[in-house]
C-alpha positions as CSV (number, residue, x, y, z in Angstrom):
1,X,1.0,6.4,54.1
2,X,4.0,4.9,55.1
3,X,6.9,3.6,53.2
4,X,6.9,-0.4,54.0
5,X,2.8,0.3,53.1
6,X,3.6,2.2,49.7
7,X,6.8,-1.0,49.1
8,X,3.9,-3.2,49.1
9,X,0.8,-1.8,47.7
10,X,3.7,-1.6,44.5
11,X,4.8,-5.5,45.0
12,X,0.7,-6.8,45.1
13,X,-0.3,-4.3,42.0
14,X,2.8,-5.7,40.0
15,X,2.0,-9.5,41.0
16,X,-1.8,-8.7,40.0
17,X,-1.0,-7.1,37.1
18,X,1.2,-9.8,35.9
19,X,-0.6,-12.4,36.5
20,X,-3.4,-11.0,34.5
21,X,-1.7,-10.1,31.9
22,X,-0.4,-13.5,31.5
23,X,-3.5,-14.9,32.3
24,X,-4.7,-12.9,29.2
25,X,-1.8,-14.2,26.9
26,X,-2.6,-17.5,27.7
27,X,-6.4,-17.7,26.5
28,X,-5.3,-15.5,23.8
29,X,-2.7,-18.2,22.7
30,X,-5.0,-20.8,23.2
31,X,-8.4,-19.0,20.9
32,X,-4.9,-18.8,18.3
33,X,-6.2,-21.7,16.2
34,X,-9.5,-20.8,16.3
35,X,-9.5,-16.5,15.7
36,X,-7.3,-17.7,12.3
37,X,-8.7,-20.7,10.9
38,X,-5.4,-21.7,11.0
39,X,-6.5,-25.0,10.0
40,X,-7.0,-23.7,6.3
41,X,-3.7,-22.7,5.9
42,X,-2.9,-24.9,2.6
43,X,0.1,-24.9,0.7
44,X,-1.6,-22.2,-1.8
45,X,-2.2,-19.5,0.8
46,X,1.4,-19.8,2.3
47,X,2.4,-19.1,-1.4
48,X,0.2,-16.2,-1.4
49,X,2.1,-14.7,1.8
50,X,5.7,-15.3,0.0
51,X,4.3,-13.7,-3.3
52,X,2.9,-10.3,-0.7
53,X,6.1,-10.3,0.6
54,X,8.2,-10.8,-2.3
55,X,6.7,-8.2,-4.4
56,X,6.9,-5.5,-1.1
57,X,3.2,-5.1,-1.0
58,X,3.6,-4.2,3.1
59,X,5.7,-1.2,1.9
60,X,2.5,0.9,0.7
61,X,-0.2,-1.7,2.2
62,X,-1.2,-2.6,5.7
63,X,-2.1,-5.6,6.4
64,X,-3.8,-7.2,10.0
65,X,-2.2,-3.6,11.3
66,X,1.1,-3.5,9.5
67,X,2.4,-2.0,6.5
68,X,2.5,1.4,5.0
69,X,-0.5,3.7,4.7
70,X,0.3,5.0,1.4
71,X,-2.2,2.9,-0.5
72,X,-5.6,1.0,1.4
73,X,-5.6,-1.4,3.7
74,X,-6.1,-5.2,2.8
75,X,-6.5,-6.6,5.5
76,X,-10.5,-7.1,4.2
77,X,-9.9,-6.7,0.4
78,X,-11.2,-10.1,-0.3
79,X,-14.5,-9.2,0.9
80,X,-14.3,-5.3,-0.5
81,X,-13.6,-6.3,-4.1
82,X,-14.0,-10.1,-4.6
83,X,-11.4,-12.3,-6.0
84,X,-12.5,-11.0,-9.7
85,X,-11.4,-7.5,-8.3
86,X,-8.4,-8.3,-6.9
87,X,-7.1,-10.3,-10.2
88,X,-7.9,-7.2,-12.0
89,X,-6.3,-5.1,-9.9
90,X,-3.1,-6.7,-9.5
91,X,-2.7,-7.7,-13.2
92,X,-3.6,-4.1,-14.9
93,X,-3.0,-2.0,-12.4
94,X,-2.1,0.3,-15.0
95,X,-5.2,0.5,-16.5
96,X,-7.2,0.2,-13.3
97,X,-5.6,3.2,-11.8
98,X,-5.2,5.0,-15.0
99,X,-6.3,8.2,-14.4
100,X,-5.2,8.4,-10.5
101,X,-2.3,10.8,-9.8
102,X,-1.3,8.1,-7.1
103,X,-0.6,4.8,-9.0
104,X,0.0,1.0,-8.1
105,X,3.0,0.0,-9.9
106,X,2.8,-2.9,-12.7
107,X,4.6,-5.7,-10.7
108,X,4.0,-8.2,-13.3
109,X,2.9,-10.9,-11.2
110,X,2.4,-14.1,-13.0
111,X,-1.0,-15.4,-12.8
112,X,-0.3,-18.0,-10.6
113,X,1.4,-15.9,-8.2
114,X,-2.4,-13.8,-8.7
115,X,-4.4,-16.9,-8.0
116,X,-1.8,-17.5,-4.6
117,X,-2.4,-13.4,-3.2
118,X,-6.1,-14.8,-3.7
119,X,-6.3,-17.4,-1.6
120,X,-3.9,-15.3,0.9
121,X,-6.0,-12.7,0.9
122,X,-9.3,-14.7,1.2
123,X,-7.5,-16.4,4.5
124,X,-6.8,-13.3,5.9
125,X,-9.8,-11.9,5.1
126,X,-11.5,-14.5,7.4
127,X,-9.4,-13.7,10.2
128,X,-11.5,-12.7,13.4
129,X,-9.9,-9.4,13.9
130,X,-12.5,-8.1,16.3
131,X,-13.4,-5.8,13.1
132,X,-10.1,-4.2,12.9
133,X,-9.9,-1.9,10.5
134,X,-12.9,-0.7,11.5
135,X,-13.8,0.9,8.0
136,X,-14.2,-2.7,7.2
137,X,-17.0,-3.4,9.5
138,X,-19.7,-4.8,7.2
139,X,-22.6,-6.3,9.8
140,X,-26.0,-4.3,10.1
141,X,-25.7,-0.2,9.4
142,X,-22.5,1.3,9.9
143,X,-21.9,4.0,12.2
144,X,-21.7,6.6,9.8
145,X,-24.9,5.4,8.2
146,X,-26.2,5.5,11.6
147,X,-24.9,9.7,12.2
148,X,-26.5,9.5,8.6
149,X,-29.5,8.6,9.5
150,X,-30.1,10.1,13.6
151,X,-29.0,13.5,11.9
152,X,-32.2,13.2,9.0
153,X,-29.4,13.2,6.7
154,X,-29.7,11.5,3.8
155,X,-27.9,8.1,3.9
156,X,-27.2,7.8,0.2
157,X,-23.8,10.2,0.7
158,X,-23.2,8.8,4.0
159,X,-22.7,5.8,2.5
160,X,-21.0,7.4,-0.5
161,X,-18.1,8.2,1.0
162,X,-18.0,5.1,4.3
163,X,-18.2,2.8,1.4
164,X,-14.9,3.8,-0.5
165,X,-17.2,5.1,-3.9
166,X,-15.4,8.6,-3.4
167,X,-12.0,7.5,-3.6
168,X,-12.7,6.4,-7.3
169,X,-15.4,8.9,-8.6
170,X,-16.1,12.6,-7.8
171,X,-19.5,14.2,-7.2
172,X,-19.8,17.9,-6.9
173,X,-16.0,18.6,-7.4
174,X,-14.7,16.2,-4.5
175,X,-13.7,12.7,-4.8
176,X,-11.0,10.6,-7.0
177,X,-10.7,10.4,-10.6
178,X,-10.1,6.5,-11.2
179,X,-13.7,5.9,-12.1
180,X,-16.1,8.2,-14.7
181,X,-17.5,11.7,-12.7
182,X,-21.2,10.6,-11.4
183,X,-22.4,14.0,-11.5
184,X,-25.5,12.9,-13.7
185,X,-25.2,9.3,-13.3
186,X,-28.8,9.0,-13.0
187,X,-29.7,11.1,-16.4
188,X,-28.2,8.2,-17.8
189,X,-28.8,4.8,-15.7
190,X,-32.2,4.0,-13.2
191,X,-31.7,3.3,-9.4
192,X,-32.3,-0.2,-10.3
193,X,-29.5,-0.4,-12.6
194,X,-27.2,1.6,-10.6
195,X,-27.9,-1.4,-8.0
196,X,-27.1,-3.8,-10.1
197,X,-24.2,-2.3,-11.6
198,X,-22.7,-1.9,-7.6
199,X,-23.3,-5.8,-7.2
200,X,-21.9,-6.8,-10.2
201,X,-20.8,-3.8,-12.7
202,X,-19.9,-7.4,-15.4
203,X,-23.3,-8.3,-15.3
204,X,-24.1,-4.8,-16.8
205,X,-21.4,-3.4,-18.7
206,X,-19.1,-6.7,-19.7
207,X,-15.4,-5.6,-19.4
208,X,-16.4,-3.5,-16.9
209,X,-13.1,-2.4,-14.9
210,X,-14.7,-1.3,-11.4
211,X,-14.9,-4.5,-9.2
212,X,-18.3,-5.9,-7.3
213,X,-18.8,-4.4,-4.0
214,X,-19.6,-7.2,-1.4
215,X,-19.5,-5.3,1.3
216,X,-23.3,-3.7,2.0
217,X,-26.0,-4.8,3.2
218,X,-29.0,-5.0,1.4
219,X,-30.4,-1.7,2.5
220,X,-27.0,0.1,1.8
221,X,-27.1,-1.0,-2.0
222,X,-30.8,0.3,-1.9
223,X,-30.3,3.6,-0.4
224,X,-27.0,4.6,-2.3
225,X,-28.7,3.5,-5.6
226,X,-31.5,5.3,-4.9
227,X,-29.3,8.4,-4.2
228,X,-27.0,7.8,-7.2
229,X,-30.0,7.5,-9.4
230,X,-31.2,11.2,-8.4
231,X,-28.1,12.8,-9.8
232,X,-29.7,13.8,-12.9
């Protein structure tokens, strides 16, 4: 190959390289509006950002791929845990975390700067993200269900530890210490209650600290019930 050949192969691959790329920044600008819902930016949920970033959440938080990874991501919390759960969280977070070696600091937020991380939250949460995080991905069975499942495995621990449940409770030895050891959870509660408790621990145990989980499907509440409940 000569030298004047090699000169331009470089020029044209440049040019066409450019010009998709800006080609690709273009319709990516232009689905903007649209991939954010940028149209339900109110006055609350621009609060909401002010209060994240006032209070340094991004320093032990990532959120929409930035942030620290000392603590979860939010980037989905609003669907995770609800508004409920994140009120709770935010307020007490020194009961909520009592028993975790690795705490969230009481920031005492005022409750209407709560009600403003809410809606933020709830915006973001919305967000099409192309289901980024992808621990977050909550349509059909999840891909570890799925490993669960093609490797006649049983899908209640699968889901167990996709789900999040293990960084709260422990089971066998492994797993956090924020919520009560489930060793023999279902000596003491039926599947059926374990799923309802998931859904909505309130509308079992009132006061209840752990929040909803929104994030199965129906199938997934079914099958890690049904697993809970044969921890006897």
């Amino acid at each position: 190959m000569s030298t004047n050949l090699a000169k331009w192969i470089f020029i044209l691959g440049t040019v066409i390289s450019g010009v998709i790329l800006l080609a690709l920044t273009v319709d990516t600008q232009r689905q903007m509006a649209a991939l954010t819902h940028s149209d339900q930016l109110s006055p609350q949920v621009v609060a909401g950002k002010h209060a994240f970033e006032r209070y340094n959440c991004n320093d032990c938080h990532t959120i929409l791929g930035f942030g620290g990874y000392y603590a979860p991501d939010l980037t989905k919390v609003y669907k995770r845990i609800g508004a409920d759960g994140i009120k709770t969280t935010v307020a007490n977070p020194d009961v909520v975390f009592a028993s975790s070696w690795r705490k969230m600091p009481q920031q005492h937020v005022k409750p209407e700067e709560i009600d403003e991380l809410v809606a933020f939250f709830k915006w973001v949460s919305e967000i099409d993200n192309h289901d980024w995080p992808p621990q977050d991905r909550n349509a059909g069975i999840s891909r570890t269900a799925m490993r669960a499942v093609v490797g006649g495995m049983n899908l209640g621990p699968a889901l167990f530890k996709e789900k999040g449940c293990i960084g709260c409770h422990t089971i066998d030895g492994a797993g956090g210490s924020i919520g009560p050891v489930l060793d023999h959870v279902g000596a003491k509660m039926s599947a059926e209650q374990i799923e309802k408790f998931i859904k909505d621990p309130a509308s079992v145990r009132p006061g209840a600290k752990m929040p909803a989980q929104k994030g199965l499907t129906k199938d997934e509440y079914h099958q890690l019930a049904k697993y809970l409940g044969g921890l006897k």
